[in-house]
MMTF fields as JSON, N, C-alpha, C and O atoms, coordinates in Angstrom:
{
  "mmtfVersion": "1.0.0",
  "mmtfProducer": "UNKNOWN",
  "numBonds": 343,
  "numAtoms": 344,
  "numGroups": 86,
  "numChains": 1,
  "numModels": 1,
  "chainsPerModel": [1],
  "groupsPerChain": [86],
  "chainIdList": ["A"],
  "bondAtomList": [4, 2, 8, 6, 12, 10, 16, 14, 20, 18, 24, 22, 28, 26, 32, 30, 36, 34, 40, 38, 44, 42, 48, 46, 52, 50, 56, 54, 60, 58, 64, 62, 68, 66, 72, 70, 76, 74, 80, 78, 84, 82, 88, 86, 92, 90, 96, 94, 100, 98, 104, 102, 108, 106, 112, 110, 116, 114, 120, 118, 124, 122, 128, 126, 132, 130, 136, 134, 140, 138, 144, 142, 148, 146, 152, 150, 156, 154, 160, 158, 164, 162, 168, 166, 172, 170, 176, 174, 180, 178, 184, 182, 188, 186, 192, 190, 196, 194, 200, 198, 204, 202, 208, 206, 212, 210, 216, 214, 220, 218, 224, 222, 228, 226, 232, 230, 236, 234, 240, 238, 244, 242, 248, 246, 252, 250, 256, 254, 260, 258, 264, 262, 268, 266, 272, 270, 276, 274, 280, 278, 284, 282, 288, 286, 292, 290, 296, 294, 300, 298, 304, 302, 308, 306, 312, 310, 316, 314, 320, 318, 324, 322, 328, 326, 332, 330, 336, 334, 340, 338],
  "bondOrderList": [1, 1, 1, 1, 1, 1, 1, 1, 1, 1, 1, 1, 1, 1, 1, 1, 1, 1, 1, 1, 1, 1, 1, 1, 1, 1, 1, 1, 1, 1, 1, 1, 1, 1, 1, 1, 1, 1, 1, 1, 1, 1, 1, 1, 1, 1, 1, 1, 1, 1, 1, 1, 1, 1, 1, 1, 1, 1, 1, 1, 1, 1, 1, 1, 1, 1, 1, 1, 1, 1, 1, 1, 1, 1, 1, 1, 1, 1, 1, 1, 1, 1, 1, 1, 1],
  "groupList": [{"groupName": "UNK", "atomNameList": ["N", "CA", "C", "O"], "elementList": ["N", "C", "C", "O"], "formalChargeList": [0, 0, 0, 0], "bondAtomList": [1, 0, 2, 1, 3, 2], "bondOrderList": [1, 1, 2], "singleLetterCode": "X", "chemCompType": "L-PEPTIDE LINKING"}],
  "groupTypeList": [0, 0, 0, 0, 0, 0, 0, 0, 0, 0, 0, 0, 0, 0, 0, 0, 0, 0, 0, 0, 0, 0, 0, 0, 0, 0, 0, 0, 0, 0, 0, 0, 0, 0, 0, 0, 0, 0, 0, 0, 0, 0, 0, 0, 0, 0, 0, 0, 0, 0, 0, 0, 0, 0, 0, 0, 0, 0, 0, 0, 0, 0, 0, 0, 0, 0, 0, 0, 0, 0, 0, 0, 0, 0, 0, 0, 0, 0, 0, 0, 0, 0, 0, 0, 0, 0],
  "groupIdList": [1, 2, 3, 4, 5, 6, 7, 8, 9, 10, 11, 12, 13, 14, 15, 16, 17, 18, 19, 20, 21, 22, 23, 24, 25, 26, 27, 28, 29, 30, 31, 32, 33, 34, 35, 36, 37, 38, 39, 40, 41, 42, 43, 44, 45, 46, 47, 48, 49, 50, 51, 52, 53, 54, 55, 56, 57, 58, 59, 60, 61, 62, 63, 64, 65, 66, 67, 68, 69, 70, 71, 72, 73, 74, 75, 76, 77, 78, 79, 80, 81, 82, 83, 84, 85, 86],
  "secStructList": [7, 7, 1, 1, 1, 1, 3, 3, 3, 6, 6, 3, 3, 3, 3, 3, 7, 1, 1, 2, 2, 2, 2, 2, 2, 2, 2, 2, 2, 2, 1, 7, 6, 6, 7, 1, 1, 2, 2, 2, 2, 2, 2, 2, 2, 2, 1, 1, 7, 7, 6, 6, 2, 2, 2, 2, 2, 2, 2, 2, 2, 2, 2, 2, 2, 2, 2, 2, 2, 2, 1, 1, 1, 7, 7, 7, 7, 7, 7, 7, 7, 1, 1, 1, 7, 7],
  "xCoordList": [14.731, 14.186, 12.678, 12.043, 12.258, 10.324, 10.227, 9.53, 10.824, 10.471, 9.264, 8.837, 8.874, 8.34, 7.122, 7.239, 5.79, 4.915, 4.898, 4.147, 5.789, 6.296, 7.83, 8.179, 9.018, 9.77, 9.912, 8.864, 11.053, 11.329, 12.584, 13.422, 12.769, 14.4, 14.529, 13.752, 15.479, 15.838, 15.678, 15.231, 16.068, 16.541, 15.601, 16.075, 14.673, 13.269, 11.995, 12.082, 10.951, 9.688, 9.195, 8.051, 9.676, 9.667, 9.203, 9.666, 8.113, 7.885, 7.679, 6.979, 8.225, 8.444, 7.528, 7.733, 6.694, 5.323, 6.333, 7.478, 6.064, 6.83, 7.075, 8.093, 5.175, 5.694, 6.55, 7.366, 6.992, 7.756, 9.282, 10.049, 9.61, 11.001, 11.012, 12.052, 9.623, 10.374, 10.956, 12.025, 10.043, 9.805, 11.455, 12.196, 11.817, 12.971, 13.904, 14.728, 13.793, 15.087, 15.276, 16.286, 14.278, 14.159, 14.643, 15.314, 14.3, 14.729, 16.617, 17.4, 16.993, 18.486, 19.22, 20.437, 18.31, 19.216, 19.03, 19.922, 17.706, 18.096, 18.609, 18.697, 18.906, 19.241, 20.907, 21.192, 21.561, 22.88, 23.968, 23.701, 25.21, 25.865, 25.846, 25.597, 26.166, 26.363, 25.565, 25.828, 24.164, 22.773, 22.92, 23.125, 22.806, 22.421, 20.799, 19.719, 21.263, 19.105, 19.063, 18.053, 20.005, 19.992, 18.806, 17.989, 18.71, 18.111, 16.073, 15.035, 16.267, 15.197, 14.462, 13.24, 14.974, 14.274, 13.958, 12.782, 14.869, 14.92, 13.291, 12.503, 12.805, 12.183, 10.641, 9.603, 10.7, 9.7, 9.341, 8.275, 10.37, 9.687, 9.318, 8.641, 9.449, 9.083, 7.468, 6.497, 7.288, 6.197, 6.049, 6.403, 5.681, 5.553, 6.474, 6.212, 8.07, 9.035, 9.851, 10.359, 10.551, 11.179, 12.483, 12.507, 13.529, 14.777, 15.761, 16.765, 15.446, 16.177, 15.944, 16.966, 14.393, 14.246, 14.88, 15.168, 14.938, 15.415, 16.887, 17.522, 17.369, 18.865, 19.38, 20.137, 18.454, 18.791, 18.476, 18.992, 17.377, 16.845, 17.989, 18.126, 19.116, 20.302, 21.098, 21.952, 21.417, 22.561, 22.26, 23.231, 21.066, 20.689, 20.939, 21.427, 20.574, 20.765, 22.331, 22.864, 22.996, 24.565, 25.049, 26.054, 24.543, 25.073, 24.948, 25.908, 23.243, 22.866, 23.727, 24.117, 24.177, 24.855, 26.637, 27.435, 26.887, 28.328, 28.15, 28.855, 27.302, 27.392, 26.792, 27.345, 26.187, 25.881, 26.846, 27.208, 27.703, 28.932, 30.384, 31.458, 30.114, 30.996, 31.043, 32.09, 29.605, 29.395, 28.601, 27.649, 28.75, 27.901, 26.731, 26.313, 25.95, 24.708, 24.364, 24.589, 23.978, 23.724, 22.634, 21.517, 23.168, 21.828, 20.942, 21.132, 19.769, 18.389, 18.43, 18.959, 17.697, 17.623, 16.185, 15.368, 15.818, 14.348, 13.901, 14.462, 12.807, 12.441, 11.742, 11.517, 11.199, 11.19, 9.786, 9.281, 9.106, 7.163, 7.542, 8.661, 5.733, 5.563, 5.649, 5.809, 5.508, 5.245, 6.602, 6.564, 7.735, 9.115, 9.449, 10.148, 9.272, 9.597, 9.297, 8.392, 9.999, 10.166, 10.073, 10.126],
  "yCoordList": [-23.345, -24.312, -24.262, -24.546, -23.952, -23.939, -22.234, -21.589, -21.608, -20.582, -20.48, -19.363, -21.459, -22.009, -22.687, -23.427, -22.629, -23.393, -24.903, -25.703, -25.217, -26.584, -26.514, -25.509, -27.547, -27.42, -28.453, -29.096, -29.085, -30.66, -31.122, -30.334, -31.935, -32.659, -32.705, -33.407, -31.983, -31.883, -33.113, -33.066, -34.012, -35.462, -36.472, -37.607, -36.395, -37.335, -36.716, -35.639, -37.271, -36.666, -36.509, -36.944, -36.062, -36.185, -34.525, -33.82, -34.06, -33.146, -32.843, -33.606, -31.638, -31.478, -29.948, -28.772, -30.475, -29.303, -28.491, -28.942, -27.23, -26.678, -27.17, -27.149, -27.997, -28.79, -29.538, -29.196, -30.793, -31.505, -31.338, -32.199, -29.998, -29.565, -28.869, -28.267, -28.7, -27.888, -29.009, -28.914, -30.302, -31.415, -32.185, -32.702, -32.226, -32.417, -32.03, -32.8, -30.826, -29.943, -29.991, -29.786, -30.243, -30.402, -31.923, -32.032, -32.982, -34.107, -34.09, -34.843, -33.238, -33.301, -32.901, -33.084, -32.045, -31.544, -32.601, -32.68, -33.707, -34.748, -36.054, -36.968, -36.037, -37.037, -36.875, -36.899, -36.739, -36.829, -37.855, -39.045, -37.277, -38.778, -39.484, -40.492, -39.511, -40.925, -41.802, -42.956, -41.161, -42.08, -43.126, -43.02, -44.047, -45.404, -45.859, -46.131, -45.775, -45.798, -44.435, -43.863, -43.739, -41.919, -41.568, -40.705, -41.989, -41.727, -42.443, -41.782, -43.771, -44.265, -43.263, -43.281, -42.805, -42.258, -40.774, -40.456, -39.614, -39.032, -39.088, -38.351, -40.078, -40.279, -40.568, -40.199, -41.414, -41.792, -40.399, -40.171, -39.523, -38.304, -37.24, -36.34, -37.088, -35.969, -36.742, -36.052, -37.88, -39.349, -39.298, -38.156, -40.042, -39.832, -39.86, -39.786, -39.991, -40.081, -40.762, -40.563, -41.838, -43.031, -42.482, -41.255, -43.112, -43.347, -42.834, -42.23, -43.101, -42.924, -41.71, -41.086, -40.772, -39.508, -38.214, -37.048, -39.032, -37.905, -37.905, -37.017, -38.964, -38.868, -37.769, -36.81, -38.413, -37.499, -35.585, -34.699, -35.632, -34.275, -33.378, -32.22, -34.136, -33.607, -33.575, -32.775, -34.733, -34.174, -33.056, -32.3, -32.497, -31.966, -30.306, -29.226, -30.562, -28.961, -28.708, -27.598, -30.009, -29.685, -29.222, -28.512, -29.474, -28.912, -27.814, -27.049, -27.254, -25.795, -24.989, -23.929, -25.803, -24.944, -24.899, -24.179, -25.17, -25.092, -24.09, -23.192, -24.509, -22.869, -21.876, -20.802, -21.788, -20.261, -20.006, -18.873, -20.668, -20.369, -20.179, -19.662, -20.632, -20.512, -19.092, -18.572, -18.523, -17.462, -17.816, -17.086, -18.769, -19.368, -19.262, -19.186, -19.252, -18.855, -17.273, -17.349, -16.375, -15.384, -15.494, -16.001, -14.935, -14.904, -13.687, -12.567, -14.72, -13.728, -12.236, -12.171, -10.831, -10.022, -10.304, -10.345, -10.454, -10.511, -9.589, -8.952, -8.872, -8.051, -7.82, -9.012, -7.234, -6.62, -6.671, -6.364, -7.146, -6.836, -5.766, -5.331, -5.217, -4.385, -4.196, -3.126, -5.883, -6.448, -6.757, -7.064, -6.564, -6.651, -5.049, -5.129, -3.787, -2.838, -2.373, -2.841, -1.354, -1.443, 0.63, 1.456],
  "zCoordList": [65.255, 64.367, 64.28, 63.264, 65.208, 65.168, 64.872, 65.655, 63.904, 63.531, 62.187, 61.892, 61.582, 60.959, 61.306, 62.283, 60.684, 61.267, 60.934, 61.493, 59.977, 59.563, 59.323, 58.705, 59.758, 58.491, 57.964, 57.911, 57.386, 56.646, 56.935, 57.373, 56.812, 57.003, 55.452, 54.805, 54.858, 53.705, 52.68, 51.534, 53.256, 52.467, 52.663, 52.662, 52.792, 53.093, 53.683, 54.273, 53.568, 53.587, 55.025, 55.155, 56.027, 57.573, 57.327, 56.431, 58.407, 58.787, 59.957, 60.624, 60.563, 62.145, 62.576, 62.275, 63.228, 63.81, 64.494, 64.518, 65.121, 66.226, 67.392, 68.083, 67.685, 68.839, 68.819, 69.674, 68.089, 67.866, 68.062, 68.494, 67.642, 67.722, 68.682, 68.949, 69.677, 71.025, 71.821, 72.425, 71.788, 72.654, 71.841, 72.677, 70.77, 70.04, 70.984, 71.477, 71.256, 71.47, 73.246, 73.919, 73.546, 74.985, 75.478, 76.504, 74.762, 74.951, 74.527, 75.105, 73.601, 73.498, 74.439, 74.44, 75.767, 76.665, 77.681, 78.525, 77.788, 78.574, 78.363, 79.183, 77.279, 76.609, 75.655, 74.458, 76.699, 75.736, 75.078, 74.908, 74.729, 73.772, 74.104, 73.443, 75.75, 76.455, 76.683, 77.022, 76.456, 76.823, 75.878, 74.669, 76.498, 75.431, 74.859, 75.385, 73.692, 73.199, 73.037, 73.448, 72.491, 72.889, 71.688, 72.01, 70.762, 69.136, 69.86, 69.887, 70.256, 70.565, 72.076, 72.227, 72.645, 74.211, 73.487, 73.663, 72.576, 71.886, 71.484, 72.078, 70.359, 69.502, 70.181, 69.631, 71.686, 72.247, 72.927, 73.498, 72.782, 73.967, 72.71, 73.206, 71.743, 70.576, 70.41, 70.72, 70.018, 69.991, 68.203, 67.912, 66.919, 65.924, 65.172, 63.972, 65.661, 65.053, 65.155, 66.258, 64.423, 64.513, 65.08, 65.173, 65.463, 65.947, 64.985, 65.362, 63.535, 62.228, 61.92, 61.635, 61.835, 61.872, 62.813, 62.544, 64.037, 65.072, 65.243, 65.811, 64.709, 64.744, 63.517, 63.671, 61.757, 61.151, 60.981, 60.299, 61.994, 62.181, 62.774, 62.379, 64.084, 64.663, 64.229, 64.612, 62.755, 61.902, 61.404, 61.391, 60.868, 59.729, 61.111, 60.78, 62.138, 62.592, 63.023, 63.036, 63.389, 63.501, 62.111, 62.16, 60.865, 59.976, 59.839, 59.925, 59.485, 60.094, 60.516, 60.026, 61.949, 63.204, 62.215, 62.816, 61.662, 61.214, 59.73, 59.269, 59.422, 58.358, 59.265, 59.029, 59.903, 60.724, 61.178, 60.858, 62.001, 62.818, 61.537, 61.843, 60.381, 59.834, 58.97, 58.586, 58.718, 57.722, 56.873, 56.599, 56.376, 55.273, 54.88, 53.725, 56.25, 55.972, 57.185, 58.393, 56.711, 57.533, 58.751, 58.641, 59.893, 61.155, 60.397, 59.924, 60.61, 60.17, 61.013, 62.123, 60.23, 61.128, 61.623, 60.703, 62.532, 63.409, 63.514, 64.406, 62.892, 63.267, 64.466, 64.677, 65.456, 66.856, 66.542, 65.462, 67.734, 67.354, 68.214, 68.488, 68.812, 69.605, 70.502, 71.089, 71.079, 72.563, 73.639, 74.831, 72.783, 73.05, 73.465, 74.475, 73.156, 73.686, 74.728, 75.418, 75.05, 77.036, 76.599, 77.511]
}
């Protein structure tokens, strides 16, 4: 998701820095379904983004994640820098 130096949540004017979606993505692994306040602790640890944004930012990549996994949308080919060869 932070492959991008910005991206957007499709459906409203929310924009997510890279930092944001590392600190996003890092808070989803401490923060799971069962947490109660899961959207609000979520939101206080990314900082700048309401409860309503970060919930819809995780619909918006579970969807993502179901057309990639489905075909729908193709895995990018990445191209290889320099600094990766051995």
């Amino acid at each position: 998701m932070a492959s991008s130096s910005m991206t957007s949540s499709r459906d409203c004017n929310s924009y997510w820095t890279p930092k944001q979606n590392n600190l996003f993505e890092k808070a989803l692994a401490v923060y799971d379904n069962d947490t109660p306040d899961r959207w609000q602790k979520v939101a206080a640890a990314v900082g700048g983004k309401s409860a309503e944004e970060v919930r819809r930012h995780y619909e918006i990549l579970v969807m993502d994640l179901m057309y990639i996994e489905s075909g729908q949308i193709p895995i990018p080919n990445y191209k290889s820098t320099g600094s990766n060869r051995r």
